[in-house]
C-alpha positions as CSV (number, residue, x, y, z in Angstrom):
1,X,-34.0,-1.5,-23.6
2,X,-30.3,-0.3,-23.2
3,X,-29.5,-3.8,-22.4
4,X,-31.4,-5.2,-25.4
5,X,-29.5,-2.8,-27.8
6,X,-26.2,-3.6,-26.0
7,X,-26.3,-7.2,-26.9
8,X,-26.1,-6.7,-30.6
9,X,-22.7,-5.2,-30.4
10,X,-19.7,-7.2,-31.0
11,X,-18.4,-8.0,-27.0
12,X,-15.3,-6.2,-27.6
13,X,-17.0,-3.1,-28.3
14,X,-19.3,-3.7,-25.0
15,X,-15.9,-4.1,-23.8
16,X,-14.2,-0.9,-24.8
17,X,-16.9,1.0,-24.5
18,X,-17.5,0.0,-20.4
19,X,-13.6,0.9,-19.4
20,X,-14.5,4.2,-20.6
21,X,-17.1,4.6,-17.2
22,X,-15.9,5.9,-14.2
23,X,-16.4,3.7,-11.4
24,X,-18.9,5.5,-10.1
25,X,-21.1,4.4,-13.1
26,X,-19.5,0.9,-13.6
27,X,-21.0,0.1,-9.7
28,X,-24.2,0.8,-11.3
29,X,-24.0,-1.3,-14.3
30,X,-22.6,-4.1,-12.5
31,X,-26.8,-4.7,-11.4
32,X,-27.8,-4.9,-15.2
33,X,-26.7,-8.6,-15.9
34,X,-24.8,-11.4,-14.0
35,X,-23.3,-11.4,-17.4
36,X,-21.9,-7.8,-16.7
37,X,-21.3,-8.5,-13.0
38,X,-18.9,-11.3,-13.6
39,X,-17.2,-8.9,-16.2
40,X,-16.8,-5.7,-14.3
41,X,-15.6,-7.9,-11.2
42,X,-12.8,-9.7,-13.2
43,X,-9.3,-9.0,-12.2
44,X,-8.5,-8.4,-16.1
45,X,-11.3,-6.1,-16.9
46,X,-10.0,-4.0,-13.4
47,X,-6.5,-4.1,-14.5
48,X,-7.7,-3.3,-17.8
49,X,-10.1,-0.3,-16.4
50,X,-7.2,1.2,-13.7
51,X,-4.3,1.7,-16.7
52,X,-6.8,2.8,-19.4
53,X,-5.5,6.0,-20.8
54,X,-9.7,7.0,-21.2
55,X,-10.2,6.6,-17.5
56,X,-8.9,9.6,-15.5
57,X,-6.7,7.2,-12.6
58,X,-7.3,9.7,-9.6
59,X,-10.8,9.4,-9.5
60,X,-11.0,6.4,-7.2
61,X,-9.5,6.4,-3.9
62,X,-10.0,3.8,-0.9
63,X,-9.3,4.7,2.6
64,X,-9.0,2.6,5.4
65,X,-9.7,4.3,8.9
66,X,-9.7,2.8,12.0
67,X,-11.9,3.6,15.2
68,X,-11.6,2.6,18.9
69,X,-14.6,0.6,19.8
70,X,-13.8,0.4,23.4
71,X,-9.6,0.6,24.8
72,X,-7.6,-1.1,23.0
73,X,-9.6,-2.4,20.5
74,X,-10.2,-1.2,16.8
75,X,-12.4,-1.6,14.0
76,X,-11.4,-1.6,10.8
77,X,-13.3,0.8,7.9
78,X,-12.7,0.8,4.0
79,X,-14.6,3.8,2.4
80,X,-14.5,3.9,-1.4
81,X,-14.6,7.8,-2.6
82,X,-14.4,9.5,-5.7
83,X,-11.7,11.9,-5.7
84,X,-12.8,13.9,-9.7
85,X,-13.0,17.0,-7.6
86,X,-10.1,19.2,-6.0
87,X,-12.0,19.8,-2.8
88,X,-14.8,17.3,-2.0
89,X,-14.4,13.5,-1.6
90,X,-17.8,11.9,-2.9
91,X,-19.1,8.0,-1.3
92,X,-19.2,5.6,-3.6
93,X,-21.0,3.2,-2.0
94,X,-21.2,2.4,1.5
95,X,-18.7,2.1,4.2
96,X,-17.3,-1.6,4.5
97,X,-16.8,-2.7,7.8
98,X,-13.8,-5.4,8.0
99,X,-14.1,-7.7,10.7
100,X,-11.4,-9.4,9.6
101,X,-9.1,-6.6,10.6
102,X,-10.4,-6.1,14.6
103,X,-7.3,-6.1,16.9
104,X,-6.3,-4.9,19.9
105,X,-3.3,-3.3,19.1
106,X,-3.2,0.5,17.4
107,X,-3.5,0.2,13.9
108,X,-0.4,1.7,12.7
109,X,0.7,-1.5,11.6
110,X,-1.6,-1.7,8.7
111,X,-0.4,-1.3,5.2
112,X,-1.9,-1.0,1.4
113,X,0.0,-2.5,-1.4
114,X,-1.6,-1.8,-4.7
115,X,-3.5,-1.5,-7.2
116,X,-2.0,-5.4,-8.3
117,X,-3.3,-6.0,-11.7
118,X,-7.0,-5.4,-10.3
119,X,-6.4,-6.1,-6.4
120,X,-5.5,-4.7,-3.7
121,X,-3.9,-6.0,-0.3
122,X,-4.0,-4.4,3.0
123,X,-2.0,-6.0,5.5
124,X,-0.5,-6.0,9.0
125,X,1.7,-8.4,11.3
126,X,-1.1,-10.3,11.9
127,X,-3.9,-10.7,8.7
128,X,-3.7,-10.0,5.3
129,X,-6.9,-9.2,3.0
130,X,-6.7,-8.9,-0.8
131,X,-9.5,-6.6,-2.1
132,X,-11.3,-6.2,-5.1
133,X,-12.1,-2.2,-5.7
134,X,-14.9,-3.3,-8.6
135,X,-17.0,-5.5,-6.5
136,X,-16.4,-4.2,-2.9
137,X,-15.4,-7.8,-2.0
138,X,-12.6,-8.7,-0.1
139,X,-10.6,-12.5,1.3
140,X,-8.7,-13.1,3.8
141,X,-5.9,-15.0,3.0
142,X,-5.3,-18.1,5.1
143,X,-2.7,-17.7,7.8
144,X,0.9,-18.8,7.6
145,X,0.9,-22.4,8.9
146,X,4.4,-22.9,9.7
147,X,5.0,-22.6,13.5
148,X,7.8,-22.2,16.0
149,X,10.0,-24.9,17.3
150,X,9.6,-25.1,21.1
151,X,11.3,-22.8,22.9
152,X,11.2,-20.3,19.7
153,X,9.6,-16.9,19.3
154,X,8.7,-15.4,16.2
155,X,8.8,-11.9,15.4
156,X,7.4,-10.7,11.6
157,X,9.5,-7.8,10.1
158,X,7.2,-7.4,6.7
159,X,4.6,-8.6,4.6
160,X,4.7,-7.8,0.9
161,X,2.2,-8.5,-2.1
162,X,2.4,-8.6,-5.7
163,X,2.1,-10.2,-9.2
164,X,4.3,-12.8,-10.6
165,X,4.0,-12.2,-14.0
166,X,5.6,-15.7,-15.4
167,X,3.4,-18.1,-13.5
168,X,0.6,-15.8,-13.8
169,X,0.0,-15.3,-9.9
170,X,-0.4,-12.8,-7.2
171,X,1.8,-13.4,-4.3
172,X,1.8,-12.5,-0.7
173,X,5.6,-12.6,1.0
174,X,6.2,-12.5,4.8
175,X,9.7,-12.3,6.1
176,X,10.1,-12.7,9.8
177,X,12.8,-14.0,12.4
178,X,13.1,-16.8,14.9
179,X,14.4,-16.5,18.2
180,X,15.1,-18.9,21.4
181,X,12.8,-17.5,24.0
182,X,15.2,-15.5,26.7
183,X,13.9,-17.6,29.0
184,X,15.6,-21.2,27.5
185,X,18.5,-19.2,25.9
186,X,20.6,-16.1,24.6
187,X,18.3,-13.9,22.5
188,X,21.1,-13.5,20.3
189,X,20.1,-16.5,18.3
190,X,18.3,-15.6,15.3
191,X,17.6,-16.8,11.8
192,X,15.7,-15.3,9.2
193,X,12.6,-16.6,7.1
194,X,11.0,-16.3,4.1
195,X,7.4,-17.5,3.4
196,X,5.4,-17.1,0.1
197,X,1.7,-17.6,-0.5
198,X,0.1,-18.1,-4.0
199,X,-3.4,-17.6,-4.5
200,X,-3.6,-19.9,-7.4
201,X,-2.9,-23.2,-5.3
202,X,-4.4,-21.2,-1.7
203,X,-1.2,-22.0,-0.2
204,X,2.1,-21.2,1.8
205,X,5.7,-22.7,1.0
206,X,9.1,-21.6,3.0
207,X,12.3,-20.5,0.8
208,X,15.4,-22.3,1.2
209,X,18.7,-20.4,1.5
210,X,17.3,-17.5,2.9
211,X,20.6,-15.0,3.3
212,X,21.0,-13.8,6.8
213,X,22.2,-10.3,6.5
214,X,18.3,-9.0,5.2
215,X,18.0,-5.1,6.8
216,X,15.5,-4.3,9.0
217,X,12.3,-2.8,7.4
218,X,10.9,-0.1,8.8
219,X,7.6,-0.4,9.3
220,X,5.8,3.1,9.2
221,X,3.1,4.6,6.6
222,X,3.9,4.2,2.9
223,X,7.0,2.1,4.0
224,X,6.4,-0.4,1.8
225,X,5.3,-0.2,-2.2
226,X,5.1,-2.9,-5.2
227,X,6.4,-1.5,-8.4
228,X,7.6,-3.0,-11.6
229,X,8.2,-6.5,-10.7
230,X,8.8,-6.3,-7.1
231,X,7.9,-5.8,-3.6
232,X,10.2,-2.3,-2.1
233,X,10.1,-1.8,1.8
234,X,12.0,1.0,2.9
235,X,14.8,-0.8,5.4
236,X,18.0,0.5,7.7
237,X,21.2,-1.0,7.2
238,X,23.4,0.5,10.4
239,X,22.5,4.2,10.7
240,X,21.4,4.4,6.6
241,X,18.4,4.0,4.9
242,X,17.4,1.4,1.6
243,X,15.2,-0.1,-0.3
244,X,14.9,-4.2,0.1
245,X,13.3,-5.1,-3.2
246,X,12.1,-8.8,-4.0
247,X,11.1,-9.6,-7.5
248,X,8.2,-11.8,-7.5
249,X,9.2,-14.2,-10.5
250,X,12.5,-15.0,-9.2
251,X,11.7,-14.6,-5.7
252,X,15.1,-13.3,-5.0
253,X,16.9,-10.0,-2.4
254,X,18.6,-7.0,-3.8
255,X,19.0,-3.9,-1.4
256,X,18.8,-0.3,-3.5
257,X,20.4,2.7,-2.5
258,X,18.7,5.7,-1.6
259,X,20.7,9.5,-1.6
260,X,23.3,10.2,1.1
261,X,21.0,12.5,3.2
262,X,19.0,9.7,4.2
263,X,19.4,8.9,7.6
264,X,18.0,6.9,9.6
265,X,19.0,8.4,13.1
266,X,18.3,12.1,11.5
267,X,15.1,12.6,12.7
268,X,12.4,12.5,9.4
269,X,10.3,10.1,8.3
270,X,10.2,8.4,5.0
271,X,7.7,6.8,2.4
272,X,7.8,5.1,-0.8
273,X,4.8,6.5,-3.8
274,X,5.0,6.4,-7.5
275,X,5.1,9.6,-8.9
276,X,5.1,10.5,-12.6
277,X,5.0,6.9,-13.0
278,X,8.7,6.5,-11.4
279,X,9.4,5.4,-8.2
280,X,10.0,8.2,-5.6
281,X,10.8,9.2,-1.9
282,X,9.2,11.5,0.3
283,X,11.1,12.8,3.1
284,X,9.0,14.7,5.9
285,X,10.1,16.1,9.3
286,X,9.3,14.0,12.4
287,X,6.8,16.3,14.3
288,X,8.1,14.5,18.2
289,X,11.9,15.4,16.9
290,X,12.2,18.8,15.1
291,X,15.1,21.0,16.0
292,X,14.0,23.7,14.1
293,X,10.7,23.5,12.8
294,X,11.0,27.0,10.7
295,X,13.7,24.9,8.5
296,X,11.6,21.2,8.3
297,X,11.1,20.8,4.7
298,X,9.1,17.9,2.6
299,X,11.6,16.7,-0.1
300,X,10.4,15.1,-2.9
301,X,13.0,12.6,-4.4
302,X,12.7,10.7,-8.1
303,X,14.4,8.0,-9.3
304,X,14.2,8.8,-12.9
305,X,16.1,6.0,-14.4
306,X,14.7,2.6,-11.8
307,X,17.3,0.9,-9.9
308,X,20.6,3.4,-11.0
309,X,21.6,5.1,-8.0
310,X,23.1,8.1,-10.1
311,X,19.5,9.3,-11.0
312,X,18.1,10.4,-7.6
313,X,16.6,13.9,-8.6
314,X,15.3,16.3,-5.7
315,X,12.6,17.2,-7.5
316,X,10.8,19.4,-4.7
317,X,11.2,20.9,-1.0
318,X,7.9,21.7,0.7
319,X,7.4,24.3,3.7
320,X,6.5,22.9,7.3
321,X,3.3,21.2,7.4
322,X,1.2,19.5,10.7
323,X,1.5,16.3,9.5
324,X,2.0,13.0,11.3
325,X,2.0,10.0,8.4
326,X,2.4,10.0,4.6
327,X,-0.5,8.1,2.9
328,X,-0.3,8.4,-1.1
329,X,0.2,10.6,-4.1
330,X,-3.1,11.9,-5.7
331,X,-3.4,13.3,-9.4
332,X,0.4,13.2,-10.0
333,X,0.9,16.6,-8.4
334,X,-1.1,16.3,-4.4
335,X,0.0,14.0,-2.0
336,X,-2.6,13.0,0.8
337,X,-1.4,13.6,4.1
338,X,-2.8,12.7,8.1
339,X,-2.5,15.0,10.5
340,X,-1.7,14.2,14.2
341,X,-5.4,14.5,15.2
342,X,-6.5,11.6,12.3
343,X,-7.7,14.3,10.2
344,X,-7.3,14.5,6.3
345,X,-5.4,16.8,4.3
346,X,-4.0,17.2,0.7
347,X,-1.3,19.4,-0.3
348,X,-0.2,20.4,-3.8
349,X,3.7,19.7,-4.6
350,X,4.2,22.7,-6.8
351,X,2.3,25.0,-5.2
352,X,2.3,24.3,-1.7
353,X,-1.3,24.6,-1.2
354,X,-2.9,23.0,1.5
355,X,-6.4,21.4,1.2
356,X,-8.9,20.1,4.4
357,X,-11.2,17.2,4.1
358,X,-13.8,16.3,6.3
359,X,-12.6,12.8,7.0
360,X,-10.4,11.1,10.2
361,X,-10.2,8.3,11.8
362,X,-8.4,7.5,14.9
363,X,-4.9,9.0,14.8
364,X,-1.6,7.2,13.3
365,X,-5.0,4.7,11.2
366,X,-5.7,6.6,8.0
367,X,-4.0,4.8,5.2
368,X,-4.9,5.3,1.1
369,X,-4.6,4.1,-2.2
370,X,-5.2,5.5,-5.1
């Protein structure tokens, strides 16, 4: 009957009156037509749904978790929660086990980029899945077909997604190096690569006139973000820190400056998050390498004004907390931390509350998005 009275509104009013749900109703209503279904799983209406000023944006959080099945091997988890309350995390729907994302490596080397107009990608050296929070679906995206000349080696330093807003397309970006294998040659001959994939054609191409003197990206929790029209991974130039950014229209480098205290050879960790809707560093004590752990601090840096050096602000210093990795900013004022057991905590910026949740995974695998 609901239905029935639904289809004599005018669809834009069906329209607005749907990205007004939470998600948590929006998974039910998906069931009421294949009309509705196609809707709510459309990359616009998600897009549309995530920056709607109606829908409160912290609700929804996915988590990936990994557990060991038997040594050294891993399965991969993606649990979609509601995150309306301070101190509970609420299912949304089942657990989804990712298959695609088995290895038998740790999984420290997984990594979400998102939400992308709708999607979101979670990544490692190896695979890369773009996900669809509406529908609980996700694809793997073909692997890179170019291979190694004989005698090479290959080693991949990142992996980047995001949205090209000219030609309309979401974009996947993999740099890596090439190597003669030590055992034909010196290692010392290297040259960088660039690959891009488009989803629109389901395809890779390589860039020409890749510049050599790319950083190297560190590859740790919340190293890597997408944000305005580029992909940031947080990289080390000699001893310092910066951002490499590449803008996904013009498909170009450009290295960003971060404040003078960060170094790399310092001892703490780093991670990229948007906060306040500007893009910020976090800055947390390396629990293996504290001298001093009554002095470890959290600092909280924001680059008010994007891309000018000038406008790093430290906004705010947090006492010593147990944590091992960095995995997002929740509500605009909590950031969601892992402790070195796997374990899942929350702790308020301003205040300096701490929160515990009962959810883990195996240690250094908790990664979220929000």
């Amino acid at each position: 009957m609901a239905h029935g009275n639904m289809k004599k509104l005018p669809e834009d009013v069906v329209i607005d009156i749907l990205l007004r749900l939470p998600v948590k109703s929006l998974m039910k209503l998906k069931c009421v037509s294949n009309t509705w279904y196609i809707l709510i799983g459309s990359s616009t209406f998600i897009n549309c749904h995530l920056n709607s000023n109606t829908v409160a944006k912290e609700e929804f959080i996915l988590f990936k978790r990994s557990f060991m099945e038997e040594p050294y091997r891993y399965k991969t988890i993606l649990s979609f929660l509601s995150g309306d309350d301070d101190y509970y995390l609420n299912a949304l729907s089942p657990d989804l086990d990712v298959s695609d994302l088995i290895s038998t490596f740790n999984s420290i080397y997984d990594q979400f980029i998102g939400p992308c107009h709708g999607l979101i990608a979670l990544m490692n050296i190896l695979n890369t899945i773009l996900i669809n929070p509406a529908t609980r679906n996700y694809r793997l995206i073909p692997p890179c077909p170019f291979a190694c000349p004989p005698g090479f080696r290959r080693d991949v330093d990142c992996i980047g997604f995001g949205f090209d807003t000219i030609s309309n397309d979401y974009k996947v970006v993999r740099i890596s190096e090439i190597y003669w294998d030590t055992y034909y040659m010196s290692p010392d001959v290297r040259e960088k690569k660039v690959e891009v994939y488009g989803l629109s054609f389901d395809s890779w191409r390589e860039l020409e006139h890749v510049g050599q003197d790319l950083p190297i990206v560190h590859w740790m929790s919340c190293s890597m973000i997408f944000y305005k029209v580029a992909c940031h991974w947080l990289a080390i130039v000699g001893s310092k820190m910066v951002i490499l950014c590449f803008d996904m229209s013009t498909e170009t480098f450009r290295n960003m400056i971060l404040p003078n205290t960060c170094n790399y050879f310092n001892g703490p960790r780093y991670g990229l998050v948007i906060l306040n809707e500007s893009l910020s560093m976090i800055c947390y004590p390396d629990q293996d390498h504290m001298s001093d752990p009554a002095h470890e601090l959290m600092d909280i840096w924001i680059m008010s004004e994007y891309s000018v050096y000038d406008s790093w602000i430290k906004k705010y210093s947090i006492g010593l907390l147990p944590i091992d990795s960095l995995l997002a900013v929740w509500k605009d004022y909590s950031v969601l931390l892992e402790c070195d057991n796997g374990h899942l905590i929350s702790c308020d910026i301003k205040s300096g509350k701490v929160k515990a949740f009962n959810f883990d995974g195996f240690p250094k695998s908790l990664r979220a998005i929000t």
